[in-house]
C-alpha positions in Angstrom: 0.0 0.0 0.0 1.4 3.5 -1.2 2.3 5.7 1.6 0.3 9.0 1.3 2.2 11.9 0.4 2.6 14.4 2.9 -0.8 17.4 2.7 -2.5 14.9 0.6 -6.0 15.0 1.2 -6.1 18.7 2.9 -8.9 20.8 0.9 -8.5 25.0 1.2 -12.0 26.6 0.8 -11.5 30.7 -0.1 -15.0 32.2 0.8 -16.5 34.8 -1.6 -16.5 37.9 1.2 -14.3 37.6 4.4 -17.0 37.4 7.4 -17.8 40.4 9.7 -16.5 39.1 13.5 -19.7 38.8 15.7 -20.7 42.0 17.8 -20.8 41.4 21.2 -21.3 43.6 24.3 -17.9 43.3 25.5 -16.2 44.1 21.5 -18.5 46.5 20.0 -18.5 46.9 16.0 -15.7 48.8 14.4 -17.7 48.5 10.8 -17.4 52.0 9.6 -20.9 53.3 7.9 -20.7 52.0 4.1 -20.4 55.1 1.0 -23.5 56.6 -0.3 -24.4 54.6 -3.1 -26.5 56.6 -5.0 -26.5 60.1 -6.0 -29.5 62.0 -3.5 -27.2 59.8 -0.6 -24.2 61.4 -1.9 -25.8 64.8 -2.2 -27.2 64.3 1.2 -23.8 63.7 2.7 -22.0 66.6 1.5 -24.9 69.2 2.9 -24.7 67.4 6.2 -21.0 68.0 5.9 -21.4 71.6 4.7 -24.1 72.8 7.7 -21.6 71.2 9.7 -18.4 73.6 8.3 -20.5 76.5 8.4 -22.0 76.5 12.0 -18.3 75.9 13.4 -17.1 78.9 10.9 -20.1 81.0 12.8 -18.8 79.9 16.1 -15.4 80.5 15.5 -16.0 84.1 13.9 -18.4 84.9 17.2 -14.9 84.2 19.4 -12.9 85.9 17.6 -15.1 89.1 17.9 -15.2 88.4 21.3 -11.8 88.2 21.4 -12.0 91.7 19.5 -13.3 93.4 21.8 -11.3 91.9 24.8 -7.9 93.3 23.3 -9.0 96.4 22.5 -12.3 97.4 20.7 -15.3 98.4 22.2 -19.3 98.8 21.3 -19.7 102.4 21.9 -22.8 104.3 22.2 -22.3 106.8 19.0 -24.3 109.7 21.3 -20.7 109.6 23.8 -18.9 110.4 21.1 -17.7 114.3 20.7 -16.4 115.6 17.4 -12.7 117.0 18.3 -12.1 121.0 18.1 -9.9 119.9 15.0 -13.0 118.4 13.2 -12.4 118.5 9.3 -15.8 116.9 7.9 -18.2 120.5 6.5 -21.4 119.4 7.3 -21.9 118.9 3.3 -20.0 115.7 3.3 -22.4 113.7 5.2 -25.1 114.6 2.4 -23.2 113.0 -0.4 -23.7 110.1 -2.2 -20.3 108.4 -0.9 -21.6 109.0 2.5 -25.4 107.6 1.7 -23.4 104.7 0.0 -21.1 104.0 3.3 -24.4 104.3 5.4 -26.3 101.7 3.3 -23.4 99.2 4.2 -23.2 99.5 7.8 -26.9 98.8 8.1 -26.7 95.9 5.8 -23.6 94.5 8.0 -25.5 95.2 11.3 -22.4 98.3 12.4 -18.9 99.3 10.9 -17.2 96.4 10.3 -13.9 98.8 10.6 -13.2 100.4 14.0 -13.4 103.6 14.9 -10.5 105.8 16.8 -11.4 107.3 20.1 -10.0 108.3 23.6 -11.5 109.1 26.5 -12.2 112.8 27.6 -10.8 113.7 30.7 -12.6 113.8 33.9 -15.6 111.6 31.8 -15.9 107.7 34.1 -17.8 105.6 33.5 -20.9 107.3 35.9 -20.4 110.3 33.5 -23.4 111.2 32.0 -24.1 114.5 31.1 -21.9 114.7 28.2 -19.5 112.8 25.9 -17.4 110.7 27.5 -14.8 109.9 24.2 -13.2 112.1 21.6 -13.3 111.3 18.2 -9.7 110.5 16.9 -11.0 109.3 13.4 -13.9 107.7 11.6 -16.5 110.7 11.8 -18.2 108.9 8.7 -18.7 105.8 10.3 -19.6 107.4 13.8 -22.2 110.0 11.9 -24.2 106.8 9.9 -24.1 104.9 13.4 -25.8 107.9 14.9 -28.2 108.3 12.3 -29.0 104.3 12.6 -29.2 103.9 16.1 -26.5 101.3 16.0 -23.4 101.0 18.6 -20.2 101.9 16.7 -16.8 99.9 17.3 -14.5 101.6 18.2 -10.7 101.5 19.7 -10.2 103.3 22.7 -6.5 105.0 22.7 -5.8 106.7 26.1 -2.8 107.5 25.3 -2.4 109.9 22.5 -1.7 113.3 22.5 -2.8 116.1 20.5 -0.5 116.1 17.8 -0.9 112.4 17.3 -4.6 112.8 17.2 -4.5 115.6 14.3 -2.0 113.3 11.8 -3.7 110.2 13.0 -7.0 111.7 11.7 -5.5 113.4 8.4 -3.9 110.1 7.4 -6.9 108.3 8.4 -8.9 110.6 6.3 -6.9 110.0 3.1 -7.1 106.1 2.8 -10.7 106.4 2.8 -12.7 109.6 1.8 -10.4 112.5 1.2 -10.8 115.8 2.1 -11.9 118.7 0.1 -9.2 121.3 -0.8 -11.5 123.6 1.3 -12.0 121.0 4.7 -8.6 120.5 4.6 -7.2 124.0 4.4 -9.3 125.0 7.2 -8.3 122.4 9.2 -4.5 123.2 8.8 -5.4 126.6 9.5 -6.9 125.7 12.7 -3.7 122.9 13.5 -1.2 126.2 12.7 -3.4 128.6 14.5 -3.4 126.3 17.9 0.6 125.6 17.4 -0.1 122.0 17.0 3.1 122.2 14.5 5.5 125.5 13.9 5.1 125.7 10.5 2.9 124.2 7.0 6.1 122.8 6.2 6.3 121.0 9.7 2.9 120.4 9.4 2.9 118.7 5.5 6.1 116.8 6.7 4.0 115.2 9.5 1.0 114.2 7.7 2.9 113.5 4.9 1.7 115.3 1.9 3.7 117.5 -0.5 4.5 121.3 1.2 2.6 122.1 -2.7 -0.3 120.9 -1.9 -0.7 121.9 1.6 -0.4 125.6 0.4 -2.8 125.0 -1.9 -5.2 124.2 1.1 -4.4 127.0 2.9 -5.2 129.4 -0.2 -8.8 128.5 -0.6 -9.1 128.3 3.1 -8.3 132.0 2.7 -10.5 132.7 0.4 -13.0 135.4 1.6 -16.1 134.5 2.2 -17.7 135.9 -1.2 -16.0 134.2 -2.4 -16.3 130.7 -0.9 -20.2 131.6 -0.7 -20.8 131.8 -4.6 -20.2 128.2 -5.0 -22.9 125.6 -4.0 -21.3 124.4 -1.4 -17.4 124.8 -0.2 -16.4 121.3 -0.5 -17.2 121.5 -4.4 -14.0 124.1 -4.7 -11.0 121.9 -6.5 -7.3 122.1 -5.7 -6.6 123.0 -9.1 -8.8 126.4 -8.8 -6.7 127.4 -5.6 -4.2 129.7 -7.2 -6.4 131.1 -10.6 -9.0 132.0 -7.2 -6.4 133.6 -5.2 -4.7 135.5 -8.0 -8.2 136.8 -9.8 -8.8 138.4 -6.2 -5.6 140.1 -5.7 -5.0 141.6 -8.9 -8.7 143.0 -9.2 -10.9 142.3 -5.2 -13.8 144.2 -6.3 -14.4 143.0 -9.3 -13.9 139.2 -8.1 -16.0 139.7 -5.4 -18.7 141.7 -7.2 -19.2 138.8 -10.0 -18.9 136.8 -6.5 -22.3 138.4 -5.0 -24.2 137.9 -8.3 -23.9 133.9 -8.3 -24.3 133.8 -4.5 -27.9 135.2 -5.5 -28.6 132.9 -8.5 -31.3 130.2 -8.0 -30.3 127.4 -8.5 -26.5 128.2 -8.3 -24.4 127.8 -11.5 -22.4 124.1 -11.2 -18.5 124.9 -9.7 -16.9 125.0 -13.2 -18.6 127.8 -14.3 -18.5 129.4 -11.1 -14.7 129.0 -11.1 -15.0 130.5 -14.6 -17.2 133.2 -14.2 -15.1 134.8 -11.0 -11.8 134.5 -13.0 -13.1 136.0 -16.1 -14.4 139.0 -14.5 -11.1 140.5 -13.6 -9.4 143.1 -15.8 -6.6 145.0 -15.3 -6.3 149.1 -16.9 -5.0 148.8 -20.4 -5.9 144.6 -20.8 -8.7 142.9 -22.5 -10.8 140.8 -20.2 -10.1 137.4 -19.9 -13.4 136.9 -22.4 -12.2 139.4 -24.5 -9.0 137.9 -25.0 -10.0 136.2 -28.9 -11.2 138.3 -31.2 -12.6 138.1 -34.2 -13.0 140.0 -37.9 -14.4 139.9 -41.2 -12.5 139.2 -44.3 -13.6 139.0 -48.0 -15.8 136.6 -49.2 -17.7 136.4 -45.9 -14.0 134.3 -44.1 -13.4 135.3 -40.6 -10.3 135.5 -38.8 -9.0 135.0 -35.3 -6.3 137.6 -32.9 -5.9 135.5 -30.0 -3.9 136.5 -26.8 -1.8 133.6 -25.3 0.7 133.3 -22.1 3.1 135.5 -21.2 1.1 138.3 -23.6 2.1 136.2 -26.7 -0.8 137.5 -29.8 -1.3 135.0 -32.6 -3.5 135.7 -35.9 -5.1 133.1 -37.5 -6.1 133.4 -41.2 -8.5 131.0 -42.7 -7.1 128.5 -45.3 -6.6 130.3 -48.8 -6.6 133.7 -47.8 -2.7 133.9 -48.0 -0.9 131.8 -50.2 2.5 131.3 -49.5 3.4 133.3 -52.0 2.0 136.7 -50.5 3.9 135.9 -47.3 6.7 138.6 -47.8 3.8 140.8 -49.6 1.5 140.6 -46.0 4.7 140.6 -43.5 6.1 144.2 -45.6 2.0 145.4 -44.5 1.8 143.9 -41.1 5.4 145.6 -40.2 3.9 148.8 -41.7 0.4 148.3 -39.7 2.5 147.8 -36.4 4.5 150.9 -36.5 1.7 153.2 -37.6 -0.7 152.2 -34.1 -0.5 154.6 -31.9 1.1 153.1 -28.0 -1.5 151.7 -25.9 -2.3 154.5 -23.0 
């Protein structure tokens, strides 16, 4: 009898899906839940996933406003707010559209979503309440749209900033958001130089860090006279670029400027700014010089042609003579005549 080789007779059997291990009390079932395997099971999944994300974003953004307002920032009642003496905003601004716009957006976010500057006034606790009990350092746009809302503004409460601080604080402040008019901000460094805040304009421009130029500018229509500033619609619609045409149209000829001045003022409606601007520097003339209108002239030539004297910078006079009217080979004819004209005019008086 043949001796059985050795493993003869041993059958393997491979089962078509390994078997789960029984669940017992003492080993609970570590079967993880199977994937969706259609697509509303799928879609199901992923919203449960998604309302999960957002509700710990919204928990997470609600500590770190907290948090906020623990290291700095505080909800402040817009009504104990005081403006500071060195105030810049003309009442005008907060009639705009930029300023309607900004307004909108707070109330759609529920407050300014960027603080506010203020520190405290002196003598003001936290009992104090007759007046203000914070000075605005900057953000009189957001505080104003609070006020008018009925919202609490956030704010950051400095208490230790002086008054220098506070005025280049605010003018900086003002420029990364809704800049001045050449008029707001030449009273305000009127007012800075008046109170020795700084020694000089120069100082001054240095600190808040704008060209000396333009800070000169400022000050001009700032000095404007009040005719002057009052014949426009409103004082914030005067532009840097008028500053110095303004100021020199007054000096050479004050009665005239401020005569034209008087007669927009009583217009109704008031003229737009650019032809204000124009009006008041056209209306000065000088003895012996055209008017600034009067400065192009025309005449008749034959055939019904027209041409053109006009009076350029630095008292240059050009003629202009329609095409046709002198060919080039008259040139020497009409310069022999125009040499002859020039010496024959008698001298101006």
């Amino acid at each position: 009898m043949a001796t059985p080789k050795k493993g003869q007779g041993i059958a393997f059997k491979i089962p078509d899906q390994a078997a789960e291990p029984p669940v017992t009390p003492e080993a609970p079932s570590t079967a993880k839940p199977g994937n969706p395997r259609t697509g509303v099971g799928m879609l199901s999944r992923m919203i449960s996933g998604a309302q999960a994300d957002t509700e710990a974003v919204t928990k997470l953004n609600a500590e770190i406003e907290k948090l906020k307002l623990q290291v700095g920032e505080q909800l402040i009642d817009p009504r104990q707010i005081a403006l500071t003496r060195w105030a810049d905003r003309h009442p005008d601004s907060f009639s705009s559209q930029a300023f309607l716009e900004l307004k909108q957006e707070i109330e759609s976010a529920g407050g300014n979503v960027q603080p506010i500057k203020v520190r405290p006034i002196r003598g003001a606790g936290a009992d104090h309440v007759d007046g203000p009990r914070f000075e605005l350092v900057y953000g009189s746009r957001r505080t104003r749209a609070c006020l008018e809302l009925g919202l609490p503004v956030r704010a950051v409460v400095d208490e230790n900033i002086d008054d220098q601080s506070l005025y280049v604080q605010m003018q900086r402040e003002n420029r990364g958001r809704a800049n001045l008019s050449a008029w707001e901000q030449g009273v305000s460094y009127h007012k800075a130089l008046n109170e020795g805040l700084f020694p000089s304009a120069r100082r001054l421009a240095e600190q808040i860090g704008l060209d000396h130029s333009n800070v000169a500018k400022a000050l001009r229509v700032a000095e404007l006279p009040q005719e002057i500033v009052g014949a426009f619609r409103s004082p914030v619609d005067i532009q840097f670029r008028w500053a110095v045409a303004l100021d020199k149209a007054y000096q050479q000829d004050p009665d005239a400027v401020l005569s034209a001045a008087r007669l927009l003022a009583g217009r109704s409606p008031k003229p737009a700014a650019a032809e204000v601007f124009r009006s008041l520097t056209e209306s000065v003339s000088a003895k012996g010089k055209p008017k600034a209108k009067d400065a192009t002239r025309t005449f008749a030539i034959a055939d019904g042609k027209k041409g053109v004297i006009r009076a350029g910078k630095g008292g240059a006079v050009t003629v202009e003579l329609p095409r046709g009217v002198l060919s080039p080979a008259r040139w020497a004819a009409f310069e022999t005549a125009l040499q002859k004209l020039l010496s024959e005019l008698p001298e101006a008086p």
